[in-house]
Structure formats: C-alpha cells, structure tokens
C-alpha positions as CSV (number, residue, x, y, z in Angstrom):
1,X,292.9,120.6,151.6
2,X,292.2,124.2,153.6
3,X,289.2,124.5,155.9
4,X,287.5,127.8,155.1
5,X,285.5,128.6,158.6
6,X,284.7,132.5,158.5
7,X,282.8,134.5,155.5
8,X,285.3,137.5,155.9
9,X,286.4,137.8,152.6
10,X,284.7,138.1,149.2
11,X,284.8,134.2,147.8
12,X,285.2,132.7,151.7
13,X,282.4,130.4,152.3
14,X,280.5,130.9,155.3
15,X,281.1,128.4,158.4
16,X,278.4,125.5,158.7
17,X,277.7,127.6,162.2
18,X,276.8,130.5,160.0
19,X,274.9,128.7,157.9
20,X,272.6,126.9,160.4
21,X,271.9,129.8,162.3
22,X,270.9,131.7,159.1
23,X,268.9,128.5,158.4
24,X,267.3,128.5,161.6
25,X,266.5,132.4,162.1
26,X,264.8,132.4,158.5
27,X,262.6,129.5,159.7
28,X,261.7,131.2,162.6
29,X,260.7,134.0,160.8
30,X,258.6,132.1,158.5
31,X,256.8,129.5,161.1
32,X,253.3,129.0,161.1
33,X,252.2,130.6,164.2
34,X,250.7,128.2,167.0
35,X,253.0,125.2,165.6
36,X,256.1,123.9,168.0
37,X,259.3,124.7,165.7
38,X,261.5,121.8,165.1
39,X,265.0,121.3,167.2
40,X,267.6,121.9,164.9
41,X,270.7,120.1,165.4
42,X,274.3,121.5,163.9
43,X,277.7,120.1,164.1
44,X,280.6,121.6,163.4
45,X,282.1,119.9,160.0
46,X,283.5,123.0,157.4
47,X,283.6,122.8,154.3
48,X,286.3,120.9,152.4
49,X,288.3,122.3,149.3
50,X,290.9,121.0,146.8
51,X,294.0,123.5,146.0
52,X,291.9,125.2,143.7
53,X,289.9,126.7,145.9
54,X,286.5,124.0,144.7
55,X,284.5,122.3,147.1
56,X,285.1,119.0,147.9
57,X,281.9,116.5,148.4
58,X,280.7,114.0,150.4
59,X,278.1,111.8,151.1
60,X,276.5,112.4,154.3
61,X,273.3,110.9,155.2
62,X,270.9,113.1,157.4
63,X,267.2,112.0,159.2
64,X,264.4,114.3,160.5
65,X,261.6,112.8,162.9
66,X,258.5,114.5,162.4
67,X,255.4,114.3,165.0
68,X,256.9,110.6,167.0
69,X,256.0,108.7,164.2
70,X,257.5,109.5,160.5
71,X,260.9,109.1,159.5
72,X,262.7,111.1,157.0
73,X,266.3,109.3,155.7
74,X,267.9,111.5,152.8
75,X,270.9,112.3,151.7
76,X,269.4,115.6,150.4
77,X,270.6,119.6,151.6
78,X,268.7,122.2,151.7
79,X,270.3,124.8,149.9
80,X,269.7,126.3,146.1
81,X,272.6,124.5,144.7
82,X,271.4,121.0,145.7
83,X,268.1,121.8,144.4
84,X,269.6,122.7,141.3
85,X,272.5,120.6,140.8
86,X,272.1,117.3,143.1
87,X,271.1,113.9,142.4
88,X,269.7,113.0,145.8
89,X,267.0,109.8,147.2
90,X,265.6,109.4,150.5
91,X,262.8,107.6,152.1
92,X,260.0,108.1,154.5
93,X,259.4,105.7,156.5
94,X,256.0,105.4,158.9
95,X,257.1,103.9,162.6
96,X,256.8,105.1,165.8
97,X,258.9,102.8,167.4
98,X,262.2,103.8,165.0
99,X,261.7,107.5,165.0
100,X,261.8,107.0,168.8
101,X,265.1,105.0,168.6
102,X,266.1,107.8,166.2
103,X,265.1,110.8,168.9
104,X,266.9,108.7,172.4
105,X,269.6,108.3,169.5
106,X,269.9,112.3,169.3
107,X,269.4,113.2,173.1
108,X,272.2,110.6,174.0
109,X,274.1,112.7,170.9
110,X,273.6,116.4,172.7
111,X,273.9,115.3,176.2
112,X,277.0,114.2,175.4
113,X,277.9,117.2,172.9
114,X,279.3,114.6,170.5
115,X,278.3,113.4,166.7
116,X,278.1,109.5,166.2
117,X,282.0,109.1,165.7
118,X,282.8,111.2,168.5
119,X,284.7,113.6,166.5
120,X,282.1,116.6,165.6
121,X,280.9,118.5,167.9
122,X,276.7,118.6,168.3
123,X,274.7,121.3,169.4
124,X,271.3,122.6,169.3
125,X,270.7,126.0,166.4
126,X,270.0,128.9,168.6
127,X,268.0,130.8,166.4
C-alpha cells in the first residue's frame, strides 16, 4: 500500500487536508448570510491504494450535530463519487441529551488534538 498525500502530479490524489479545506472554503462561500457556519472537523487519514494505483475502501462512520438537539450517524461522504457510486444508510436521531454527549465527545477530541484511537491527528478546517 502507498499513501498519496500531495496533488502534485497529474493522477496524485489530493491530501484529505486539501480536500477539507477546499470543502470548507466552498461552504463559506456559499453560506446563508446571518447563519453561524458549522465547525468542521478534519483528521489527517490519506488515502489508501493497492499496487495498482486503485483506491482502497473503508468503512468509516461519521456524525454531525445540528442546532444541540439532532443527530446525524451516516456512513455517507460528500463527494460526487459517493453520490454516484455508494451504497450508504444513516440515521437521524432527535435528542438533546446525545448530541450533547456527541459535542463534550468532540471538544475533549480537539483539546487533546487526537481522533478516538489516538492515532489521527484532529483539527478544526480553517477555511
């Protein structure tokens, strides 16, 4: 397996970094003025490829917390090829009381710059 981290070269994929940011500046751009914009968190997994050069999956579970009360659990991305090539489920759930366990659960995360397992590191999108 070869981590590609940089887009420098025509067929390099771009580093999860790269992509988060250009995730987050486009959503700034298109915000609803008036409206807080959510914190975007990144980590900083790359992508995985075989010998051949072809991505390698995984399943990796991701939550959003929207206004201290709904709860988003999907295993969905937000890119063109999951939309047109994914199978993906999640489930919104209504509860104050876990999408605050959910938000201490990400502080704790940042302050201490690590992901759950300790391995990736976790930061905030500067757009």
């Amino acid at each position: 397996m070869s981590r590609n981290s940089r887009q420098g070269q025509p067929g390099e994929r771009p580093s999860a970094f790269d992509l988060q940011r250009r995730f987050a500046r486009r959503m700034a751009e298109t915000w609803i003025g008036g409206v807080r914009l959510p914190r975007l968190l990144g980590y900083a997994a790359e992508w995985q490829t075989d010998e051949g050069g072809r991505a390698q999956g995984v399943q990796h579970a991701k939550f959003a917390v929207c206004d201290g009360r709904w709860v988003l659990v999907t295993s969905a991305n937000l890119t063109q090829v999951a939309y047109e090539h994914n199978l993906e489920i999640g489930i919104l759930v209504e509860d104050s009381s876990l999408a605050a366990r959910l938000e201490g659960l990400v502080d704790s995360w940042v302050a201490d710059g690590l992901s759950s397992d300790g391995m990736l590191g976790l930061r905030e999108v500067a757009v």
